[in-house]
N, C-alpha and C positions, 0 to 999 in steps of 0.2 A: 264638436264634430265638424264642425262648418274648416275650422282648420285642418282636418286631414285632406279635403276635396281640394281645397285651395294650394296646397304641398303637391295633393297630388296630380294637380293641372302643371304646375310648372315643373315638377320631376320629368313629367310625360312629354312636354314642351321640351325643354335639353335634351331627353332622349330624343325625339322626333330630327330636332337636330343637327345632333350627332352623326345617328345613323345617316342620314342622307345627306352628309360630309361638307356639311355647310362651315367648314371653318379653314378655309384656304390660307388664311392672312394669321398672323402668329393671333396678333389680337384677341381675333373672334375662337381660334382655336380654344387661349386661355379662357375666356369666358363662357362657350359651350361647356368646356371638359370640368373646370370649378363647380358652374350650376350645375352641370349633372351631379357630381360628388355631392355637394354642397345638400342640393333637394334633395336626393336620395337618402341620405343618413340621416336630416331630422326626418323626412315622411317618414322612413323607419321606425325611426325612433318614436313619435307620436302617435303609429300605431299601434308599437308591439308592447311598448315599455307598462300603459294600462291592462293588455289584455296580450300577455304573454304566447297564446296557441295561434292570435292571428301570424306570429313567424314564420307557418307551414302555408299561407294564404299561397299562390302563385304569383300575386299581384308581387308579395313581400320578398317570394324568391327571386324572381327580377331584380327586384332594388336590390338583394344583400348582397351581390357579390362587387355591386358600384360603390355601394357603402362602404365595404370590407377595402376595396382598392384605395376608395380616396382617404379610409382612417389610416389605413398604414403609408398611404401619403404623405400624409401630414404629419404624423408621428416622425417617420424616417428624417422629411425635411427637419420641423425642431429640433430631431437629438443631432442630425449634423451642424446646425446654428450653433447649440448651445456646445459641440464639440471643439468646433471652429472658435468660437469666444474663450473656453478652458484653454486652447491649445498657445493659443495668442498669450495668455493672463500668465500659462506658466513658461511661458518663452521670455518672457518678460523676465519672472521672476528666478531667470535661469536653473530651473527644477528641470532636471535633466529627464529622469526615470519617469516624473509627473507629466514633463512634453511627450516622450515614446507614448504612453499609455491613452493620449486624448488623442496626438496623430491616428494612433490605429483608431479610436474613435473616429475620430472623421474620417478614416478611409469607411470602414466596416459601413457608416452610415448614409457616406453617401456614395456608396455601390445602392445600398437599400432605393437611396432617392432616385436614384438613375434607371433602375430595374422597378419598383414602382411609377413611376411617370403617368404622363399625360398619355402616353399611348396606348400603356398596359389597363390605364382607365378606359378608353375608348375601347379597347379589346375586350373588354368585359361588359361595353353597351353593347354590345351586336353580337355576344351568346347567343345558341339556341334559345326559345321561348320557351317555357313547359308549357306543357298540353293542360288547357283550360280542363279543370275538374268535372263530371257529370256525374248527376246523381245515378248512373246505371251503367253498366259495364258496355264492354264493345262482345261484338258477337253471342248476348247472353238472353235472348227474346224473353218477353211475359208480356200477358195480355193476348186476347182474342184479333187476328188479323177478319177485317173486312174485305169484302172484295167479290165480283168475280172471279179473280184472280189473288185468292185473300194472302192482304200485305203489299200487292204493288203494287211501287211508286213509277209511273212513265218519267223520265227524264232525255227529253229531246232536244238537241243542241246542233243552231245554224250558225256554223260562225260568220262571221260577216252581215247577222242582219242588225248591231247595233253598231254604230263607228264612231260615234260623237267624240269629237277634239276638244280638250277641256281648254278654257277659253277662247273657244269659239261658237259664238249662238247657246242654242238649248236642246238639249238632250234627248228632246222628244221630237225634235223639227225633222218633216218627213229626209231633207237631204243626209239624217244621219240613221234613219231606221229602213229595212227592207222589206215593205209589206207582203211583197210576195213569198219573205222567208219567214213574215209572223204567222201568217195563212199555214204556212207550212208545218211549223210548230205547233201549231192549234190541230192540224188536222191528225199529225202523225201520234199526237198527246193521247188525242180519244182511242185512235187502232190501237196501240201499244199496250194501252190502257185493258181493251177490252180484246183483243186479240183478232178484232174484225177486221175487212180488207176495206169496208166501204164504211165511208161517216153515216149516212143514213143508218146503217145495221149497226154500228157502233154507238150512236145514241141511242136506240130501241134496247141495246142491250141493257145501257145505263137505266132506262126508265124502269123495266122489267127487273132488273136488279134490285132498284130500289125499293119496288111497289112490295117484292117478293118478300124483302127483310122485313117490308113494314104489315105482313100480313093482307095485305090486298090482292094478292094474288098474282098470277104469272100475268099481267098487263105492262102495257107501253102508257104512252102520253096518251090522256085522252082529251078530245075536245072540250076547249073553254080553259083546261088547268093553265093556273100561273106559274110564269118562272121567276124568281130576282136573282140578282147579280150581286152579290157586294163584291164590293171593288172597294182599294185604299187610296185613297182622297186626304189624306191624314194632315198630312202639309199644303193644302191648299188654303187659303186666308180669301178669296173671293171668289168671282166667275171670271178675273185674268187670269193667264197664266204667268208661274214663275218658273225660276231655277228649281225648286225643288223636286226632289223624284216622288214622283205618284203613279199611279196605276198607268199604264203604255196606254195613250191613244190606238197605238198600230194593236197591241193584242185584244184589247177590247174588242175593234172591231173585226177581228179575223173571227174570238169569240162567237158576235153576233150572226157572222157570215155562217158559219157551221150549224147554227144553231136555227138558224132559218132557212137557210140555202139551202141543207144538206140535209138538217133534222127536222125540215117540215115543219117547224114551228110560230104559229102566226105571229107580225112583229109586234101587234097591239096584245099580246100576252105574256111580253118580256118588261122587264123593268131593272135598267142600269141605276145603282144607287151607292149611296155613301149618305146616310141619315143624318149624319153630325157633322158634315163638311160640306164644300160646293165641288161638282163637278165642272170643272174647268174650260173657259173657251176650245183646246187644242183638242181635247176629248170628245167636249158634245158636237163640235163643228163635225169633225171626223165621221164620226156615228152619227149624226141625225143626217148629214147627206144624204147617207145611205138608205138608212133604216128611223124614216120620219115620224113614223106609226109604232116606233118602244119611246116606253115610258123611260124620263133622265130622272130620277129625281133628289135632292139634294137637302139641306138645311133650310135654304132662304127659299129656292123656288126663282119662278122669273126667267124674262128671256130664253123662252123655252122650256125651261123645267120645270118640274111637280115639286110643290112643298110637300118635304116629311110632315105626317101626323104619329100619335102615339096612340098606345093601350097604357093607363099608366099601371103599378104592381104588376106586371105579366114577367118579371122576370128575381121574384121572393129573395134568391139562391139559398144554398143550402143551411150556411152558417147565417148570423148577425153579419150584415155588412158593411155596418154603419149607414154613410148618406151616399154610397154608391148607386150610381143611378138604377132602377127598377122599373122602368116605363120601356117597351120596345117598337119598333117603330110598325106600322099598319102592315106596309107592305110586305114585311116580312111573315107579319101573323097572316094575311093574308094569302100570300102564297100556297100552293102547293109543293111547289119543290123550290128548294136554294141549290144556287152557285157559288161557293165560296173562291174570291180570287185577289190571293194576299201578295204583300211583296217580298220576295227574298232581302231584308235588310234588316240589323242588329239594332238593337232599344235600351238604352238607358235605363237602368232600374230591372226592368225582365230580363237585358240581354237580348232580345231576341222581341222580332214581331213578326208573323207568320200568318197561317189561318187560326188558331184561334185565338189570337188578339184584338183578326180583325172585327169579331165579333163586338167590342166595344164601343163600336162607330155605331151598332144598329139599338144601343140605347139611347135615351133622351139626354145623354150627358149635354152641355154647353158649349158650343161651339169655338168659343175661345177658351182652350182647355186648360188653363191656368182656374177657372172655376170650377175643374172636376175633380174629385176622390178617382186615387186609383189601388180602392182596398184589398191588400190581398192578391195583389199582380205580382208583387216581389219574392222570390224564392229568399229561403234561410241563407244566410250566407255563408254559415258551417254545413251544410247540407244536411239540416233537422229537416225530416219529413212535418210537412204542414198541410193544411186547406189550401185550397191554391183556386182563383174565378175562374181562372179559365178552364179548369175541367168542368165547373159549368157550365160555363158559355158551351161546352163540346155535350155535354148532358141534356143540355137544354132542349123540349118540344120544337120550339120553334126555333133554334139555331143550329147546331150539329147535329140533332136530329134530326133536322129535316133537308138535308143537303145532301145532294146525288154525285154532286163535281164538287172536289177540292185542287185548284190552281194554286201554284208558287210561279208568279212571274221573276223570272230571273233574267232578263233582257240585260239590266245593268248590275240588277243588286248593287249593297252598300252598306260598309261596317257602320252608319251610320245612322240614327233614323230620321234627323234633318239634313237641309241640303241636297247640295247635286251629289248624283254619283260618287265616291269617294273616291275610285279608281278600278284601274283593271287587274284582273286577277292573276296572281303568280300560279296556280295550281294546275296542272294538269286537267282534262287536256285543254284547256284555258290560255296556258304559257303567254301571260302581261297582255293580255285581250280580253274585252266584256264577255262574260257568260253567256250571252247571247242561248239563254236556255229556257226551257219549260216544264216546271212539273206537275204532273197530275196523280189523283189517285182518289180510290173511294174512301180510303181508310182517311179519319184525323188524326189519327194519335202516327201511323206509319210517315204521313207525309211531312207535318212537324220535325219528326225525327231526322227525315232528311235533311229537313233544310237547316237544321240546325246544326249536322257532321259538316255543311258544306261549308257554313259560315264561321263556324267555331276553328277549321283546319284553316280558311283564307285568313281569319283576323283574328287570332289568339289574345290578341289584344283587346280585344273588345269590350266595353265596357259593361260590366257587371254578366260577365258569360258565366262564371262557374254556378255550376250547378242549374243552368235556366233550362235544364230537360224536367225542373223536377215538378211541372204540372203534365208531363207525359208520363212521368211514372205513377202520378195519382189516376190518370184517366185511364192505365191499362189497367191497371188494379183498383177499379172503380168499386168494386164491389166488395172490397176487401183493400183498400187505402192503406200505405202503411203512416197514414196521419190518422187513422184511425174514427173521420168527417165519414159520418152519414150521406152521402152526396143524392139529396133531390131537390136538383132547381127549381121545381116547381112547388116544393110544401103541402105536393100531396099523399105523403105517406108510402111514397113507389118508389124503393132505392134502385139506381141502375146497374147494370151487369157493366164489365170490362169493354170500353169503348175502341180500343184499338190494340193494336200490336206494338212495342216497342223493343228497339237495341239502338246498337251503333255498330260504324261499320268498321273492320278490320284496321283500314289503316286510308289515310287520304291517297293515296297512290292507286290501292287494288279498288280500293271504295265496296268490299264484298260483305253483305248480310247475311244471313244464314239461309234465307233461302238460292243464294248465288252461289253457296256451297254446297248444296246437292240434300242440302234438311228439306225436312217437311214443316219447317215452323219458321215463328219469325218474315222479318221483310225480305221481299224480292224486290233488286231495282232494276229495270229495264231500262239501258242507255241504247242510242239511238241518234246517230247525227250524220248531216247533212253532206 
């Protein structure tokens, strides 16, 4: 197996490219356009020739029609060699009738060679993509939408508040983000959200929303409750900072501003954290300026911040999970309400990291994550309904449960989940500019689903996307799974009801859910921009 990954790094390498026409000089021309053929047809072939059905893969419909070009390439060229060699052999042997018969062979074949080319190869790397596969149809809702507003997603969009020049500095340095337009994003997230005119009434709504779902009654925030934040710190390795994209200094603290400025909430009752990572110089500087008296707290601790501690067993899950971590961090259990605030960017193995992956960071995994299990993150890759953690993680007391805000920072997004930014986005209304956007929403299973049409339509390419909705389609059919998991995180005999709302939307151009069409069911997304 270690040989398909390695075929299919350097297939995807010649494609990359190709497409961005890196072969000016005859040379590099022949050598792109070879390798491309060349990978293409064995990764094919070392995929499909074991297990015949991965053929229909998308990954495999990509490479067949490169493979198809460069075999009748290479066919065509032989039979005009071996045409050319006959033609010569019986000129020779002056076979009159035997020379007409190989001449037309060498015309016939190498019309073929000429009309197969290098070009007609390259014509066939830069096809349309097919549309990465999802376990769940477009416009076709199941599952229970949450919400004030049940089922929407706010998605608010400043263009111009991220601008960073890629080789130039770092992506988070205040000269390339516009705090006055994260403020803005932050604030217009919550109204959109809740329908309010003022962030004060628009958090009370939040709180009273939540209190109400949880059976507590029609209350707000009351004095003394905590709040925590996760935030993704995932790619941070110390307390410097690097290249890597992690959670926005600038939304964090626009976050904080709302939530204390606006929603009254003391700062010594808040706590910024990532359990399993360090929150970074660029970050805590930013925020503790401000807001001296919230909790940072991180893996290591120091230099201003709180070491994570654990509950260990507080997180069973449903099935066997082997040695996946089951310890979760204080602060969390601790809490009264969470804030989940994930990054819009694509993962390795899931496809996709969002809110509830970022759940992972608030177990005791190991901070150098080469030492952690990640059991059960990966969907089927024929799209077999399975168990799937993360509809824990969203089932879970103290995770999904107990979370009043769910954020997708999309400032930069990135098909990628290390590294800087990958780039800016071709899609609408985006047109080769960072997303410079923000989504909110009460529901988890609705706000996932967004962020998944948005990243699945910019990067078809993405690494292991097909099928990564399919712990959204467990968690709206929670109660009735079509894997057919018992689903109770906790092992105490209490299966849960349908966690959120799930579809997809129409198409990446109109971007419409079924509540944009005039249903009564299904996700509503409320866009909004600057």
């Amino acid at each position: 197996m270690k040989n398909n990954g390695v075929m299919k790094r350097i297939y995807l390498y010649f494609r990359e490219k190709t497409e961005k026409g890196e072969f000016s000089s005859k040379k590099m021309r022949i050598l792109l356009l070879w390798g491309l053929g060349l990978s293409s047809t064995l990764w094919f072939l070392i995929r499909v020739i074991p297990k015949p059905s991965r053929a229909y893969y998308p990954c495999m419909q990509a490479a067949a029609p490169m493979m198809s070009a460069f075999v009748t390439y290479m066919l065509s060229f032989t039979a005009t060699w071996w045409s050319g060699r006959k033609l010569l052999g019986a000129v020779r042997q002056q076979k009159i009738f035997v020379s007409v018969f190989f001449f037309l062979c060498l015309c016939f074949f190498g019309t073929m060679t000429l009309v197969e080319n290098s070009a007609q190869l390259l014509a066939q790397a830069v096809l349309p993509v097919p549309e990465p596969r999802m376990a769940w149809g477009k416009n076709n809702p199941i599952g229970s939408p949450k919400g004030i507003y049940p089922g929407r997603v706010a998605w608010v969009h400043a263009p111009g508040a991220a601008t960073w020049k890629k080789g130039e500095g770092f992506w988070y340095e205040d000269r390339w983000n516009n705090q006055e337009d994260a403020d803005w994003l932050m604030s217009n997230s919550i109204l959109s959200l809740t329908g309010e005119t003022k962030e004060k009434a628009a958090w009370n709504a939040l709180f009273i929303s939540f209190n109400q779902e949880h059976g507590k009654g029609r209350k707000g925030y009351g004095k003394g409750e905590k709040i925590a934040i996760k935030i993704n710190q995932n790619n941070s390795f110390s307390h410097e900072d690097c290249e890597q994209l992690n959670a926005s200094p600038h939304l964090t603290l626009a976050l904080l501003r709302s939530l204390v400025n606006e929603g009254g909430i003391p700062q010594e009752q808040i706590t910024v954290f990532d359990a399993s990572r360090f929150i970074t110089d660029a970050l805590f500087n930013k925020c503790h300026a401000e807001f001296p008296d919230v909790i940072y707290l991180d893996n290591e601790g120091g230099a201003g911040r709180t070491k994570s501690t654990y509950t260990a067993d507080a997180i069973p899950y449903s099935k066997d999970n082997g040695r996946l971590a089951r310890g979760l961090a204080n602060c969390v259990i601790e809490a009264d309400y969470l804030i989940n605030m994930a990054l819009l960017k694509g993962h390795g193995g899931q496809g996709v990291t969002l809110c509830a992956k970022n759940w992972y960071g608030v177990t005791d995994i190991d901070r150098n994550f080469r030492k952690n299990q990640h059991n059960n993150f990966n969907q089927d890759r024929g799209g077999k309904p399975r168990y799937m953690t993360f509809t824990d993680f969203i089932a879970h007391k103290d995770l999904g449960q107990k979370t009043m805000l769910f954020l997708i920072d999309g400032l930069y997004g990135s098909e990628n989940v290390n590294g800087a930014p990958s780039g800016k986005w071709k899609m609408p209304p985006f047109n080769n500019n960072w997303p410079c956007s923000l989504f909110a929403s009460q529901d988890p299973v609705a706000i996932d689903a967004v962020g998944i049409d948005f990243l699945s339509s910019e990067f078809p390419r993405m690494a292991d996307v097909d099928y990564c909705d399919m712990y959204l389609v467990e968690a709206a059919m929670a109660d009735l799974p079509l894997s057919n998991t018992f689903y109770d995180p906790e092992r105490d005999g209490t299966g849960v009801k349908s966690l959120g709302v799930l579809e997809h939307w129409n198409n990446p151009i109109e971007k419409k859910y079924s509540r944009n069409q005039g249903k009564d069911i299904g996700i509503e997304l409320i866009y909004l921009h600057k």
